[in-house]
N, C-alpha and C positions, 0 to 999 in steps of 0.2 A: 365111498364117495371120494372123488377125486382132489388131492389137496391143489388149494390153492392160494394165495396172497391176499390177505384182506385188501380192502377195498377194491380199486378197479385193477383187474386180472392184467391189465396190455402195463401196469407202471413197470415193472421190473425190465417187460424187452423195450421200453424206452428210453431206459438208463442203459439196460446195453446197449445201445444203437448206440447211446449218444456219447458213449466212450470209447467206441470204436470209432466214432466219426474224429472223436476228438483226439484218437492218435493217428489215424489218419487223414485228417482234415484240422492237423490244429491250427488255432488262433495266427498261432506264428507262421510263417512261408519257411520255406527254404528246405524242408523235411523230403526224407530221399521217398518218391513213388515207383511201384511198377514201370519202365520205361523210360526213366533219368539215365541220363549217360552216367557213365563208368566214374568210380571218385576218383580223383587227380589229387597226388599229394606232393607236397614241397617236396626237393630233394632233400637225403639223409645227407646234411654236408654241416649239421652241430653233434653228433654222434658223440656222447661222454667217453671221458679218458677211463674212469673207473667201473670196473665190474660189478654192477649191480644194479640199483633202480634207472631203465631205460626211458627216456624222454619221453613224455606220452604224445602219440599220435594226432595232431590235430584231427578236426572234423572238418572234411570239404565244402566250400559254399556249395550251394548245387539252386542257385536264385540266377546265375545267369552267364557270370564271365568265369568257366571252370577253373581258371589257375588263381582267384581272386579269394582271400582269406580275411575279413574283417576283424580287425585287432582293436579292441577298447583299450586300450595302453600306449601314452607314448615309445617313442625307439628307446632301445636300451641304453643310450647316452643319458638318458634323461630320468622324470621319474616316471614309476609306474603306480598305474592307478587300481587298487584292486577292493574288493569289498572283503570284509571280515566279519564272521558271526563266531566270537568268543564262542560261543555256547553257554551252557548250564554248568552246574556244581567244578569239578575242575579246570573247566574250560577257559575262562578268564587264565588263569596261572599257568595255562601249558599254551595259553597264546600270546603272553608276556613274553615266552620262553624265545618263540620265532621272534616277536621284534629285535630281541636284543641280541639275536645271532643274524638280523638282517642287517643290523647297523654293524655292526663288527666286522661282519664282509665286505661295506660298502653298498645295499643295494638299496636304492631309495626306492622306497614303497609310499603313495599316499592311500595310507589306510582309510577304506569307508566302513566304519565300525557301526554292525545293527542287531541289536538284541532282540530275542522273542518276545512279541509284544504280550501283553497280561492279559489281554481278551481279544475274541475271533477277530478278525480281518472279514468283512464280509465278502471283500472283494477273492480272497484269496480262499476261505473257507476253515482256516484256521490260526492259528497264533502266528504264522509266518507271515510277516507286514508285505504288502503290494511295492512298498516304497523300499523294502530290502530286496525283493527280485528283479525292481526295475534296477536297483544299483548293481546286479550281477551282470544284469543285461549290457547297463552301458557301459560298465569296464569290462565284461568279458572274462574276468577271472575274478574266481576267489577262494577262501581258504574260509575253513567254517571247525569250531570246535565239536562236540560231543552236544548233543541235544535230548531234553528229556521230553519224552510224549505221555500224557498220563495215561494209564491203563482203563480202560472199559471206556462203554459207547458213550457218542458225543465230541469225542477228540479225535482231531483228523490227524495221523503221524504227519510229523513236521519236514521229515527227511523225504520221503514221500510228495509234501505237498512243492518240493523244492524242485523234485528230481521231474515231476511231473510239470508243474507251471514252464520249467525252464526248456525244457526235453531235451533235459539229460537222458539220453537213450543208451550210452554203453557207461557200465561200471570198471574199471580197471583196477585192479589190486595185483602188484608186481610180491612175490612171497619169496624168499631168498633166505638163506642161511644164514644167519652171523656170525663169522669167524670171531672164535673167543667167547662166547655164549653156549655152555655146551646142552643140545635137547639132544631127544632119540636119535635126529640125522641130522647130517652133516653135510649134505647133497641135493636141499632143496631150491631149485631155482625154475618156480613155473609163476605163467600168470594168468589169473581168473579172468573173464569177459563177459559179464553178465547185462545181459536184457535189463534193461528198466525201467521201462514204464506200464507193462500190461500183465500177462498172467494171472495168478491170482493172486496181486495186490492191483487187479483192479478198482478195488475198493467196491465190488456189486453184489451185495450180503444183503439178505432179509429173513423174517421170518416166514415161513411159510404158514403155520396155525403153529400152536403154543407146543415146544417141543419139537419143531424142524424146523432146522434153519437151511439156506442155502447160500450157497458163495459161485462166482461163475467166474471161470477161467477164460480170459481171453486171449488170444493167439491170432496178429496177423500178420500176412504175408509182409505189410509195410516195414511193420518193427522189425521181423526176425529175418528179413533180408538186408536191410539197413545194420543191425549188430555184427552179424555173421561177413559183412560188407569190411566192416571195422575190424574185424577179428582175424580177417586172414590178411589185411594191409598190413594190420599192426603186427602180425607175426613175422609176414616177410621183409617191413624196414627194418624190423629187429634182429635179424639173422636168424630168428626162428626156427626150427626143421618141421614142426608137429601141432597141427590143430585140432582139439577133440571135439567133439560136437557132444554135449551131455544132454540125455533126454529120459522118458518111460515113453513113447513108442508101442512097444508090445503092448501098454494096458492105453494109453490116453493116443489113439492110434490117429486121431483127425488133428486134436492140437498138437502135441509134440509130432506128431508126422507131418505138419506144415510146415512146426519149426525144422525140422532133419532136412526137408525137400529145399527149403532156402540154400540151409547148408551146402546141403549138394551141388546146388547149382552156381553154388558161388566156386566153390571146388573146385571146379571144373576149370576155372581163368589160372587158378594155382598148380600145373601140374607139378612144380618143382616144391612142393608141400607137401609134408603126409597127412589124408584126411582119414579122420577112423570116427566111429560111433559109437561111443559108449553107454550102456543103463548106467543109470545113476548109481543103484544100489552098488551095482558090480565096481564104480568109481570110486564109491565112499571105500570100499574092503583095498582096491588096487592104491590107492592114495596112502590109506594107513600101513599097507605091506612095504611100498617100494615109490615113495612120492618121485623117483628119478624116471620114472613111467612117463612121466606127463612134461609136457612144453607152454603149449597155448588151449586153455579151455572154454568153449563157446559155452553157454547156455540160456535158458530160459530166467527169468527173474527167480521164482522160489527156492530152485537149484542152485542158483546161483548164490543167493544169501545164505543158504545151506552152505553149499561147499567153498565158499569163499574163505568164511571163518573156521571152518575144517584146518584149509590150509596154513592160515594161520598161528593154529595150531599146531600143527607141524614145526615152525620155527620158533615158537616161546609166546605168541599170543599177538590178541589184534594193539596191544602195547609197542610191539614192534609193526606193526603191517600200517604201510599207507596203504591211500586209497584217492581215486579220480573219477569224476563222475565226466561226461564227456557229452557234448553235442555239438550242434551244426555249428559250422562257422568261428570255427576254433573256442567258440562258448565252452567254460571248464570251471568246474566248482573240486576242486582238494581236501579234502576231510581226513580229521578221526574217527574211527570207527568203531572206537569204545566206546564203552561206557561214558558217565558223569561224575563215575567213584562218590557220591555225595556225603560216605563218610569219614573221608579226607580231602575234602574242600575246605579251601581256607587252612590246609595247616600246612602247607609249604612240602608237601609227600608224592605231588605228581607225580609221572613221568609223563615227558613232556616228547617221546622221541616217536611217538607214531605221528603228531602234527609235522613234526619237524622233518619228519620223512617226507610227507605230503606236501609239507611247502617246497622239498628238493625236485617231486615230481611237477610244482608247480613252475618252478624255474625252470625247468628241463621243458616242459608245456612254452614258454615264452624262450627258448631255444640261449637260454642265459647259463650254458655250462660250468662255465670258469667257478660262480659263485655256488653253482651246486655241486660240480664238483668238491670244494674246498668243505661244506658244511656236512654233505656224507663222508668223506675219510674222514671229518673230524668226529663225528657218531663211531664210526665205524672205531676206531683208532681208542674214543673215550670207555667205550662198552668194553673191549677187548683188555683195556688195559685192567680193569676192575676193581681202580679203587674208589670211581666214585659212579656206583649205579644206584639207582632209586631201591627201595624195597620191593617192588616186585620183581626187580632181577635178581634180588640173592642180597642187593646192600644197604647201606643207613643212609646214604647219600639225599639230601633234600634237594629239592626243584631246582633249588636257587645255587646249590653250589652242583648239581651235574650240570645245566647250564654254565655257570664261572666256566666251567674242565673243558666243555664242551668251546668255548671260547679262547680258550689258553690252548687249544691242541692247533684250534686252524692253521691251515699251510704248514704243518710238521708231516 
């Protein structure tokens, strides 16, 4: 007997449809389709002075006037308006950490602080309040700490429902070396570009009868032309040489062969870029042998959450790794990507330097170098020197005095 879905057979391709409509048809305008002109981006004329986390690439309007970039933030004369989600368990105290290296720099920030609400959102479908994403929406940036989603069915992941409501369509995680930090290498400087909103965190799981479940991968030309879009700008504002395209192809030969075909054809505008295609599997072994392989990596969402934190790993963990989630219209939400540690919340043990990282990419996003400049060599500078790192880098140092250090180095 043929398996099939309880009750009526057509619900499950109605939920797919309606998730594919929904990334290609979302709520929102302004989403790149088949047949939208070419993206048009600002000139590179705030380019940091220091070597390391590169400005994240805005995302082009594509609603009407090409050269037109909608800012929720007053000019940098003035203040800026951004929304904040502490987060869970250590989040509060490694987002205390950013206020108080944003005042020390000088950058007014009017913070729109919103916490995970205690129960669903109906509107949103989970803990993530309607009234916190419209606050991303109207500022257009924000910076969000570590988020916890409870394990098993019923709870919709909260990062998830962020990444999706807002369409945040590319992930950016810049991974780099830190001088004075010593891991296995000494030589890593690539950066992740992951897909995110489709694949298989579609979220379109069921059971099929008791004992088979299913999950459906989704894969369309909209998304993975629009990332891959993202992915070779962001390589060539950045001096980039090298874009990889990470896929399985040989077994998943209609989705990841849609996503590779975008590639390609985006490819094709970059001849002054090297394009190459890599299996994943063959990526994860060449990453662990010789991460100096790699430049710019394109992928799929699951690949991407995979090998993102691979990287990360690479240079001492997602403790050190920021991260940008990125969409239309210079819309950008900046994250940690750890954990919530919750059992060292509340005791003063954080480390606080992957927000801090992320609020640097978050300046660098609002083209405010001066002040991000000055907050990375002063990481950069504090870690190196080693006498006051947190416990997971090797020291005793607490939240509150690698902070103090971290304020006392600025402009040294």
């Amino acid at each position: 007997m043929a398996l099939r879905p309880p009750g009526n057979p057509q619900s499950l391709l109605r939920r797919a449809l309606s998730a594919i409509n929904n990334i290609v048809h979302p709520a929102r305008d302004n989403l790149l389709t088949p047949g939208s002109p070419s993206l048009v981006l600002p000139p590179s004329s705030s380019t940091s002075t220091f070597s390391g986390i590169s400005p994240v690439l805005p995302a082009p309007d594509h609603s009407g006037d090409r050269g037109t970039f909608r800012r929720g933030f007053a000019s940098h004369g003035g203040s800026i308006k951004a929304t904040l989600f502490p987060g869970d368990g250590i989040g509060p105290e490694i987002a205390e950490s950013v206020k108080q290296i944003f005042d020390a720099v000088q950058v007014q920030v009017e913070w729109d602080i919103h916490f995970v609400g205690k129960t669903v959102d109906p509107k949103t479908g989970s803990f993530i309040t309607w009234d916190s994403m419209e606050s991303v929406r109207q500022c257009g940036i924000g910076l969000k700490g570590p988020m916890a989603t409870p394990i098993g069915k019923g709870h919709k992941s909260l990062n998830l429902t962020l990444r999706k409501e807002l369409g945040l369509y590319a992930n950016v995680r810049p991974c780099l070396s830190i001088p004075g930090y010593k891991t296995r290498y000494d030589n890593v400087d690539l950066v992740t570009i992951r897909e995110n909103t489709e694949g298989e965190y579609s979220g379109l799981e069921h059971q099929v009868v008791k004992g088979v479940v299913e999950s459906l991968k989704i894969i369309t030309r909209t998304a993975s032309k629009r990332v891959a879009e993202y992915a070779f700008h962001y390589a060539k504002l950045h001096g980039r040489k090298r874009v990889s395209a990470i896929h399985k192809a040989n077994i998943m030969k209609k989705t990841d062969g849609l996503f590779l075909q975008c590639c390609r054809e985006v490819a094709e505008k970059y001849p002054d870029l090297v394009y190459e295609e890599v299996i994943i599997d063959n990526c994860c072994m060449m990453l662990v042998k010789n991460p100096g392989l790699f430049d710019v990596l394109c992928m799929p969402n699951l690949y991407g959450d995979i090998i993102s934190d691979l990287c990360a790993g690479l240079i001492g963990g997602l403790g050190l790794t920021p991260s940008g989630n990125i969409g239309d219209n210079g819309l950008a939400l900046m994250e940690a990507v750890h954990g919530t540690a919750p059992d060292i919340a509340g005791k003063n043990l954080a480390n606080p330097t992957a927000i801090l990282l992320s609020s640097v990419m978050m300046l660098q996003h609002l083209k405010m170098t001066e002040p991000a400049d000055m907050i990375h060599k002063s990481i950069l500078k504090t870690i190196a020197e080693g006498k006051y790192r947190t416990g997971d880098l090797g020291g005793s140092a607490t939240c509150t005095d690698y902070t103090k250090a971290l304020i006392d180095n600025l402009g040294k």
